[in-house]
C-alpha positions in Angstrom: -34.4 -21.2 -9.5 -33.4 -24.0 -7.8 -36.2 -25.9 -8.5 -35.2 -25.1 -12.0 -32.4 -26.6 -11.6 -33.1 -29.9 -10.1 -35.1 -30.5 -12.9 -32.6 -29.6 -15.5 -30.1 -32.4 -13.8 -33.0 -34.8 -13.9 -33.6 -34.1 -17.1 -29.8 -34.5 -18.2 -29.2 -37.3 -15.8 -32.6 -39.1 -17.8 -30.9 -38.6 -21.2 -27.7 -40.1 -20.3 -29.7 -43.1 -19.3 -31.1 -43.1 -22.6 -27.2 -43.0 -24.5 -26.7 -45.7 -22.4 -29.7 -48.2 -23.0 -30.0 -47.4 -26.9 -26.1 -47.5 -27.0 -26.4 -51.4 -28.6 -29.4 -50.7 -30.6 -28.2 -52.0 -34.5 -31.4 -53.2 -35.8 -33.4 -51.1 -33.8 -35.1 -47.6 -33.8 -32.5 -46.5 -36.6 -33.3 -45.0 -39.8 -31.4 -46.2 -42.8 -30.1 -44.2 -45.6 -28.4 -45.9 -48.7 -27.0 -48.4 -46.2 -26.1 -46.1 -43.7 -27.6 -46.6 -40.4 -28.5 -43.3 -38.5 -29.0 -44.5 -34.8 -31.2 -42.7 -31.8 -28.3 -42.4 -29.9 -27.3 -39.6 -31.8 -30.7 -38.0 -31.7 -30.3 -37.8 -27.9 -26.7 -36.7 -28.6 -28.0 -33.8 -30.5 -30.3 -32.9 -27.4 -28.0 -33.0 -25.1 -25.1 -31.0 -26.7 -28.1 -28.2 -27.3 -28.5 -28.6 -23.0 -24.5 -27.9 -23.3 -24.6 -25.0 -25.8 -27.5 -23.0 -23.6 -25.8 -24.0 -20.4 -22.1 -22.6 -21.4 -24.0 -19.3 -22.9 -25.7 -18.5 -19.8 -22.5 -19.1 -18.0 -23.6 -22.2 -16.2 -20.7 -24.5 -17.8 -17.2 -22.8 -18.4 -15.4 -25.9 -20.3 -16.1 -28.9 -22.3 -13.9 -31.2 -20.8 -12.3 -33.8 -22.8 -9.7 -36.2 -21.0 -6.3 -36.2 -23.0 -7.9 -34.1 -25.4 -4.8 -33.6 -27.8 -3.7 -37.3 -28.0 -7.7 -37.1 -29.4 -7.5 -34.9 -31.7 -4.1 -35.2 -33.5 -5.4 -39.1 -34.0 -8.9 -37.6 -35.8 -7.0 -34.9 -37.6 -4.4 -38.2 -39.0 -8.4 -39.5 -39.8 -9.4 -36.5 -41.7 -6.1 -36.1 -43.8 -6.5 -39.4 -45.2 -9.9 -39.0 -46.3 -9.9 -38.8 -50.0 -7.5 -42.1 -49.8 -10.2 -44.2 -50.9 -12.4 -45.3 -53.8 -16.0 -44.2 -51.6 -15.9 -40.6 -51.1 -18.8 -40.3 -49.0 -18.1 -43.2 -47.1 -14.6 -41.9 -45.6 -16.5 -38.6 -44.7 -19.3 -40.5 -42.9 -17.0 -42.5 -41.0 -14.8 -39.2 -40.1 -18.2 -37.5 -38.9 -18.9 -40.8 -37.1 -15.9 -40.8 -35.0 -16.4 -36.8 -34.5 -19.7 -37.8 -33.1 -18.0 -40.4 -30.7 -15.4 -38.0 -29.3 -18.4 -36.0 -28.7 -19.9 -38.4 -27.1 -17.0 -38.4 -24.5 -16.8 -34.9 -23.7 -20.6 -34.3 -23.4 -20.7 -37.5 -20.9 -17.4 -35.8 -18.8 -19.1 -32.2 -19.2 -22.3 -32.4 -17.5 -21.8 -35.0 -15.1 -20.2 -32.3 -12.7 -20.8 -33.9 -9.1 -19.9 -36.9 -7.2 -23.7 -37.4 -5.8 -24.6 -37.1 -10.0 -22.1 -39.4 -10.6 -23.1 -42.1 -8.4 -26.5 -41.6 -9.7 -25.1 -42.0 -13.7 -23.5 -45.1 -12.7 -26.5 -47.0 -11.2 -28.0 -46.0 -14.4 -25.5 -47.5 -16.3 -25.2 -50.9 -14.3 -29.2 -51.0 -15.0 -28.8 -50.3 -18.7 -26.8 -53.6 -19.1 -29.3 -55.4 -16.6 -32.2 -53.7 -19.1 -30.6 -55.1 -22.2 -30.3 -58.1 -20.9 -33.8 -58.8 -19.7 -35.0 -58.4 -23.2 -32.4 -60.7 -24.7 -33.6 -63.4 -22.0 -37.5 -63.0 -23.2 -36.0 -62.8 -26.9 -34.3 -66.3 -26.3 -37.9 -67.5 -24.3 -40.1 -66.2 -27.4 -37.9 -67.9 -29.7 -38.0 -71.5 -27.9 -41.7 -71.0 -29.1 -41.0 -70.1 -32.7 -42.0 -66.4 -31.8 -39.5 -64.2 -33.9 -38.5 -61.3 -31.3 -35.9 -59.8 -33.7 -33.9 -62.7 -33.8 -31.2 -63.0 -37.1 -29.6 -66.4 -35.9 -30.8 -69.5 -34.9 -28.9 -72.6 -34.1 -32.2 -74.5 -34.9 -34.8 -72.7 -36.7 -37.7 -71.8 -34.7 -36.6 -73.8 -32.0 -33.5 -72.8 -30.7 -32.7 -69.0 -31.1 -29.4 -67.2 -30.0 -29.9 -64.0 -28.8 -28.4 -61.1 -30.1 -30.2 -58.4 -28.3 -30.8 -55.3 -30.4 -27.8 -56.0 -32.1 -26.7 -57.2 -35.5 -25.8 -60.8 -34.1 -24.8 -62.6 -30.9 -20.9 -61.8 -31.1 -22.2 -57.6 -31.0 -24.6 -58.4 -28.5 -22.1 -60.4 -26.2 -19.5 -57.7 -26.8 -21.4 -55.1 -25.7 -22.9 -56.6 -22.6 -18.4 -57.8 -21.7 -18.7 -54.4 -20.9 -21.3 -54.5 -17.8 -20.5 -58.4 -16.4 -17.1 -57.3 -16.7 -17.7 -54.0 -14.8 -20.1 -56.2 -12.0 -17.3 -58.6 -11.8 -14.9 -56.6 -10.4 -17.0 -54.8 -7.9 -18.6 -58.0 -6.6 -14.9 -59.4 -6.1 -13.9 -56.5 -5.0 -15.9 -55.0 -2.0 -19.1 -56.7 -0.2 -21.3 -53.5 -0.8 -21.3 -54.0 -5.0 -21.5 -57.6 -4.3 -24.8 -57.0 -1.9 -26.1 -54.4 -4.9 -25.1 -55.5 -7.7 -24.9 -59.6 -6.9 -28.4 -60.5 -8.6 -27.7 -58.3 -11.8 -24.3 -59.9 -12.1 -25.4 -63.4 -12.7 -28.5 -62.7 -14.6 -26.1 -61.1 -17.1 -24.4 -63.8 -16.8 -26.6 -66.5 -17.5 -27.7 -64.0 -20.8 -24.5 -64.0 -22.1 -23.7 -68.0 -21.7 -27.7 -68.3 -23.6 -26.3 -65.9 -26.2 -23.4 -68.9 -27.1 -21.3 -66.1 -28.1 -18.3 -68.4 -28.1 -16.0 -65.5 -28.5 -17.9 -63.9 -25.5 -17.5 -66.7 -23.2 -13.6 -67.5 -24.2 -13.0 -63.7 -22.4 -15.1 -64.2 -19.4 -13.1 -67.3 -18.9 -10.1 -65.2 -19.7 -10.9 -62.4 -17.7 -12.3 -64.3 -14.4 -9.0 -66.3 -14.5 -6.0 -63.6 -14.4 -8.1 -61.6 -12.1 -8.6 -63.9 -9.6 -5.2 -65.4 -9.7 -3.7 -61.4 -9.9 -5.8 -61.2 -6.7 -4.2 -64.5 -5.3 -0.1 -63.4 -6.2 -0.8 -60.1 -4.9 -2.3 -61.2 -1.7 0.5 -64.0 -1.6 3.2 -61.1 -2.0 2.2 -58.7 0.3 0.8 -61.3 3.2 2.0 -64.6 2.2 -1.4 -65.9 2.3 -3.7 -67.0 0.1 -7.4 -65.7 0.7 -9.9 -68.3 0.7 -12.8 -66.8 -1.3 -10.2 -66.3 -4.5 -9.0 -70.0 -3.8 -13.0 -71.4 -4.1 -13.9 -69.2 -7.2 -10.4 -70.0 -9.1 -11.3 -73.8 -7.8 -15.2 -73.1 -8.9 -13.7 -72.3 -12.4 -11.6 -75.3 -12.8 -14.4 -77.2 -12.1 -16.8 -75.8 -14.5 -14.1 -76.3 -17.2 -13.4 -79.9 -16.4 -17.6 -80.6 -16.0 -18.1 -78.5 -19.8 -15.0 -80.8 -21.1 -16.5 -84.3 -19.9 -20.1 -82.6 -21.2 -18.6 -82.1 -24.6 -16.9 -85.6 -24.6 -19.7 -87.6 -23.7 -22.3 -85.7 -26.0 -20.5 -84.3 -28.8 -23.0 -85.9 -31.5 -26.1 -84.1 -29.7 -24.3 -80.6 -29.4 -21.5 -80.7 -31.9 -23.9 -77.9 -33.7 -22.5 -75.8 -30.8 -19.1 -75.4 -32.6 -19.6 -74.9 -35.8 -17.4 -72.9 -37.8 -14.0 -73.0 -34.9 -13.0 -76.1 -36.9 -13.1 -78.3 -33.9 -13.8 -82.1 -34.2 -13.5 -82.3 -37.6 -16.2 -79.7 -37.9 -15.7 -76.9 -40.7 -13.5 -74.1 -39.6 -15.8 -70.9 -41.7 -16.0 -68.7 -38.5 -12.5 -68.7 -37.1 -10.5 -69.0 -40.4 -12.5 -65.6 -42.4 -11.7 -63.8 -38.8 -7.7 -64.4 -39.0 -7.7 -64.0 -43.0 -9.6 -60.5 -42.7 -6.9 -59.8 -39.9 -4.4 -60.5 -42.1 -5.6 -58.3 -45.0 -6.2 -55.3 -43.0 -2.3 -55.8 -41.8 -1.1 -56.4 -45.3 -2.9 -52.9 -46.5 -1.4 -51.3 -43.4 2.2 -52.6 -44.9 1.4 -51.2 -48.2 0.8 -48.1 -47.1 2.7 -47.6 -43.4 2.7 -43.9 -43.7 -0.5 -42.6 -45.3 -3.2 -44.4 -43.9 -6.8 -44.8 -45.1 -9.1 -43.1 -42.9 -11.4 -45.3 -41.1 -14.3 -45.3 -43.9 -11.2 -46.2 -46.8 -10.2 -49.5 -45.6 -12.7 -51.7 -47.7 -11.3 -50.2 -50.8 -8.0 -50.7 -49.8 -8.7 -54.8 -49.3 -10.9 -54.6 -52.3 -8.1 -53.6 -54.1 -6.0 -56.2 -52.5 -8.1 -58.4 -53.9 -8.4 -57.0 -57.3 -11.5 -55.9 -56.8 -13.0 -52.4 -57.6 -15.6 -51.0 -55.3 -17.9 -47.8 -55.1 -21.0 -48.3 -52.9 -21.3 -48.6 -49.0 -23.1 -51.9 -50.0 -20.0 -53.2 -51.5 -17.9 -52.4 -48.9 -19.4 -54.2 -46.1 -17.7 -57.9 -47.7 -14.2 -56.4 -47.3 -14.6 -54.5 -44.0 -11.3 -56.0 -42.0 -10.6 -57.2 -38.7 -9.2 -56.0 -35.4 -10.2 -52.7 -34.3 -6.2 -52.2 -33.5 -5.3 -53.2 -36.5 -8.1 -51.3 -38.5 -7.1 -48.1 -37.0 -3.5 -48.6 -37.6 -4.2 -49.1 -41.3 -6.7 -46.1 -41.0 -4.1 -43.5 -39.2 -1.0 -44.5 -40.7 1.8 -45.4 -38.4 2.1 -41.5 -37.0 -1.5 -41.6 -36.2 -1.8 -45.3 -34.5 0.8 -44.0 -32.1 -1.6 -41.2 -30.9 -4.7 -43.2 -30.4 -2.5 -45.7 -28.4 -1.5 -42.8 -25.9 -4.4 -41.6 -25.8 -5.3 -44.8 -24.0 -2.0 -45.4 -22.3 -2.4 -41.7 -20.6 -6.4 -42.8 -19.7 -5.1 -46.4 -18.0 -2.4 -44.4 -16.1 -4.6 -41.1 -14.8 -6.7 -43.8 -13.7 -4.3 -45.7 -12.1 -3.1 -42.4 -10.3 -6.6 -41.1 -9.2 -7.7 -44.4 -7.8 -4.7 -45.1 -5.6 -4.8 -41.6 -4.1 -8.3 -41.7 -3.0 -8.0 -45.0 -1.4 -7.8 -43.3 1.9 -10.7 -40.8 0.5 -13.3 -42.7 -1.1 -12.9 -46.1 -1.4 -15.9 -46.7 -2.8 -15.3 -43.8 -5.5 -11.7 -45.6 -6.1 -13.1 -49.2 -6.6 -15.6 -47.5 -9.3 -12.9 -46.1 -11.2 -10.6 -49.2 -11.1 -13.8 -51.2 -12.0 -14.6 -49.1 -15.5 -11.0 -49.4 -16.2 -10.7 -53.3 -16.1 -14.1 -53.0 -17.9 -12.4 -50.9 -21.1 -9.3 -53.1 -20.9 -11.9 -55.9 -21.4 -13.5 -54.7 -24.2 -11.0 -53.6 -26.0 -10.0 -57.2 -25.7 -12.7 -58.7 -27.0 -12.7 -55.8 -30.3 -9.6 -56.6 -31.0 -10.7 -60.1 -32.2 -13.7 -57.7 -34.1 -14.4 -54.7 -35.9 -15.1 -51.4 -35.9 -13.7 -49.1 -33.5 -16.7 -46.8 -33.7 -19.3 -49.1 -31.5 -21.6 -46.6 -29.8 -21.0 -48.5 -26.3 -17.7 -48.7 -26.5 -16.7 -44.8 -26.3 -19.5 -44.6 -23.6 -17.2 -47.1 -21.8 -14.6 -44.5 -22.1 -16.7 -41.4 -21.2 -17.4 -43.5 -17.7 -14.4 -43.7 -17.4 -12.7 -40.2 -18.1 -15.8 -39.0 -16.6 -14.4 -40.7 -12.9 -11.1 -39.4 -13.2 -12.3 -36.0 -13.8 -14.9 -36.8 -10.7 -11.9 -37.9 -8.8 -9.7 -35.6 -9.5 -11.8 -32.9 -8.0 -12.6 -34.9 -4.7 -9.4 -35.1 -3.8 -9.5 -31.7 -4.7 -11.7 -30.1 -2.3 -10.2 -32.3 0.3 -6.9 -30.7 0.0 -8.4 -27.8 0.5 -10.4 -28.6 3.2 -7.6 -30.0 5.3 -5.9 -26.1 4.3 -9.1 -25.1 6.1 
């Protein structure tokens, strides 16, 4: 029996691994269906949920545990009201049965990882997902330098100069999704010397993937992000000590530096890499990247203002521009040239204002319990507490960088979130038992 056992939790732990490393997978392994992409993920979704249903019937599992579970669900039932709101039918009800699938995704994540040794094991799977990932988009980017297609859809020069965009549907998804491990291994190796012994080599591999990438978006946020936690670091340390650690000093230093080197680089040989920048409208070069990004902001804000109330469910919100526009639309083909922009603003205009408010607390409440949980183990398990601070500053991240994107419904990113509800929960029973053993 308990061999039995074992192998079940291997078994489960192996097709966690597998959510995670197919989690970015676009253009790969998917089947599609009158433009509708139906990924593997979901596939080992299904699987897993059956593992769930046979586990809870024998008596094995007595919850499905969902962090903030009503702020949740009052949000997808604002989704589902909304529905016929639309000139695509079937589109809003994919997209509703989409996010279904992604709350699922949570609570099957935060259901059977049920131990703190599990855990630990989960999470060195999901460091080595992103490491994975990453390996391929660094032979992707060698192939290409040799005119060797490796599912590459953009190239700065054609078969010369690829940028890599993983298994995703360009380099902007690919860097997006990978924000969400560098940003993860950045904390930890700035945080405590046993993540930076692990995890050091991973960390700036993934790094040198995501500069090859030239995901300019990308790189603005792990600018961003490196910068106002190193100089958090250096306040709070100046606050509490009134000194100034010197390893923060170097690395905020070490970013300066790269900054002023990448300036002088750009000065001196802007005609040879100019290409670099197309379409931010920077020297003179044609803004078509950055100006469609803030216009498609702007539309999916202006829909939002025509409708404040009754939103227009998250598969509705093409039709709703289209109509902006004057423009009539009835095919999932269609729809993808009036999808919006800014995953914040997309669900506001999807939920209505009543329902926006719901999906913000909903992550409000998950920033806080974490928060909570990770100050009170401290004295517990530091290394549990790191972890959990460490997946939160990796959401925060990521939401970040969606908010200058679209589509709230990316595979990796609710992953991101079962990680980290899956933690709390974790935590929130270690500090559990040791209440009860100092009763003892």
């Amino acid at each position: 029996m308990l061999n039995l056992k074992i192998k079940l939790i291997s078994i489960i732990n192996f097709l966690i691994f597998l959510l995670f490393l197919t989690s970015s997978f676009d253009i790969f392994l998917n089947i599609k269906i009158s433009g509708y992409s139906i990924r593997i993920l979901y596939f080992i979704e299904f699987i897993l949920f059956l593992i769930f249903m046979i586990e809870y019937f024998l008596g094995k599992i007595e919850i499905f545990k969902l962090l903030n579970w009503p702020y949740l669900f009052i949000w997808f039932l604002f989704i589902i009201l909304f529905i016929p709101n639309t000139t695509i039918l079937t589109r809003s009800i994919g997209y509703a049965l989409w996010l279904f699938l992604s709350i699922l995704l949570i609570g099957i994540i935060t259901t059977l990882i049920r131990t703190e040794k599990q855990f630990f094991k989960i999470f060195d799977y999901y460091i080595l997902s992103f490491y994975l990932i990453a390996i391929f988009g660094f032979i992707q980017f060698l192939f290409g330098l040799f005119n060797v297609n490796l599912l590459v859809v953009q190239w700065w020069i054609p078969g010369k100069l690829p940028r890599i965009n993983g298994f995703n549907y360009e380099p902007s998804y690919f860097g997006s999704y990978l924000l969400i491990g560098w940003s993860l291994l950045f904390y930890l190796i700035n945080t405590n010397i046993y993540f930076k012994k692990k995890y050091k080599n991973k960390f700036f591999f993934i790094t040198l993937v995501m500069i090859l990438s030239s995901s300019r978006m990308t790189i603005l946020v792990m600018i961003l992000a490196s910068f106002i936690l190193i100089f958090y670091r250096i306040v709070k340390t100046f606050l509490s000590k009134f000194s100034i650690r010197k390893t923060y000093l170097k690395l905020m230093i070490f970013l300066l530096l790269i900054i002023i080197v990448f300036i002088f680089i750009v000065i001196i040989y802007w005609k040879e890499i100019n290409f670099l920048f197309n379409g931010l409208g920077i020297g003179g070069e044609p803004n078509h990247s950055s100006k469609p990004r803030i216009q498609e902001t702007i539309d999916t804000f202006r829909i939002f203002l025509q409708s404040p109330i009754i939103g227009y469910s998250l598969g509705g919100i093409p039709s709703a521009i289209a109509n902006l526009k004057g423009i009539h639309i009835s095919t999932q083909l269609e729809a993808k040239h009036f999808e919006g922009l800014n995953i914040f603003v997309q669900v506001l205009a999807a939920s209505g204002i009543f329902g926006f408010l719901f999906f913000i607390l909903f992550f409000l409440f998950l920033f806080y319990k974490a928060k909570i949980v990770s100050n009170k183990l401290k004295n517990i398990s530091y290394i549990f507490s790191i972890i959990i601070k460490g997946l939160s500053f990796s959401l925060f991240w990521e939401l970040i960088i969606l908010s200058l994107n679209q589509n709230i419904l990316r595979p990796y990113l609710w992953i991101a979130i079962g990680m980290l509800s899956s933690s709390i929960i974790i935590g929130r029973k270690i500090l559990y038992e040791e209440k009860i053993n100092n009763r003892l």
